[in-house]
N, C-alpha and C positions, 0 to 999 in steps of 0.2 A: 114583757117579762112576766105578766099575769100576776104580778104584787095587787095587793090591797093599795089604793088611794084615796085619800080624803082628801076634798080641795073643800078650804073653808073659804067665805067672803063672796063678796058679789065685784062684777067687774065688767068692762064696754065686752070680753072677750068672751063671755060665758056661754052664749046661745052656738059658739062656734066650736069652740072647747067642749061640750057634752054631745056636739055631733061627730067628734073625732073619737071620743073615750072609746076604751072596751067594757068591756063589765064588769073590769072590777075597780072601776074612777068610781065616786059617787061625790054627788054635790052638794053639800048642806048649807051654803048659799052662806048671809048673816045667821051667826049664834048669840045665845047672851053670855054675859062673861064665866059663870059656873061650866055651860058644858064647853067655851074656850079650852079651859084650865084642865077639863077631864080628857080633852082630846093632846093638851099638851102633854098632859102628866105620861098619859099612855100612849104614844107615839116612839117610834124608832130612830126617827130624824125631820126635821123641815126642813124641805126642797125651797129655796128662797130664788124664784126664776127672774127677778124683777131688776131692775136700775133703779134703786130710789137715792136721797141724799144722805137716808137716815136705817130706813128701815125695822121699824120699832118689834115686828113680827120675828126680825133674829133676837132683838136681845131678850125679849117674851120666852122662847123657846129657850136661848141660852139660861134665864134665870129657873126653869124647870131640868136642867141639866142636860139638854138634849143636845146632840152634832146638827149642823147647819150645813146643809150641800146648798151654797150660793153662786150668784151668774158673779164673776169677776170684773169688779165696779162700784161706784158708788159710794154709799155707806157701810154697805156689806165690808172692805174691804179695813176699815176702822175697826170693826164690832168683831169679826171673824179671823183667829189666829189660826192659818191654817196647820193641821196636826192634831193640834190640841182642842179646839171649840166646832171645827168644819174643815168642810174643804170648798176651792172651787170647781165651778165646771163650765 
């Protein structure tokens, strides 16, 4: 699609992940919590691709008032009304 991607955090999959990217993924790995908050505030949506039980990264996002495109599962499926806060995929 040639969007802009920011993938924040560090992860077992990352050395695999930035050899698939195109050019316009880019990978800022760990942040501290300031530029967190400047990448939430200014963001379009967070892509939640993960299973977790909780997933604290949605409601991070949802409390900066962003939409939540998450994998259908989890905790995501608690945290995330789809329509109104996200969708899934």
């Amino acid at each position: 699609m040639k969007l802009p991607l920011t993938i924040i955090g560090e992860g077992s999959w990352r050395k695999e992940l930035e050899k698939m990217a195109g050019p316009t993924v880019t990978f800022l790995g760990d942040v501290n919590d300031k530029t967190l908050h400047e990448y939430y505030k200014n963001c379009k949506a967070l892509i939640f691709p993960a299973l977790e039980d909780f997933g604290l990264t949605v409601v991070e996002a949802q409390a900066f008032g962003k939409p939540v495109i998450a994998f259908r599962g989890g905790g995501a499926l608690e945290t995330v009304k789809e329509g109104r806060q996200g969708c899934f995929r």
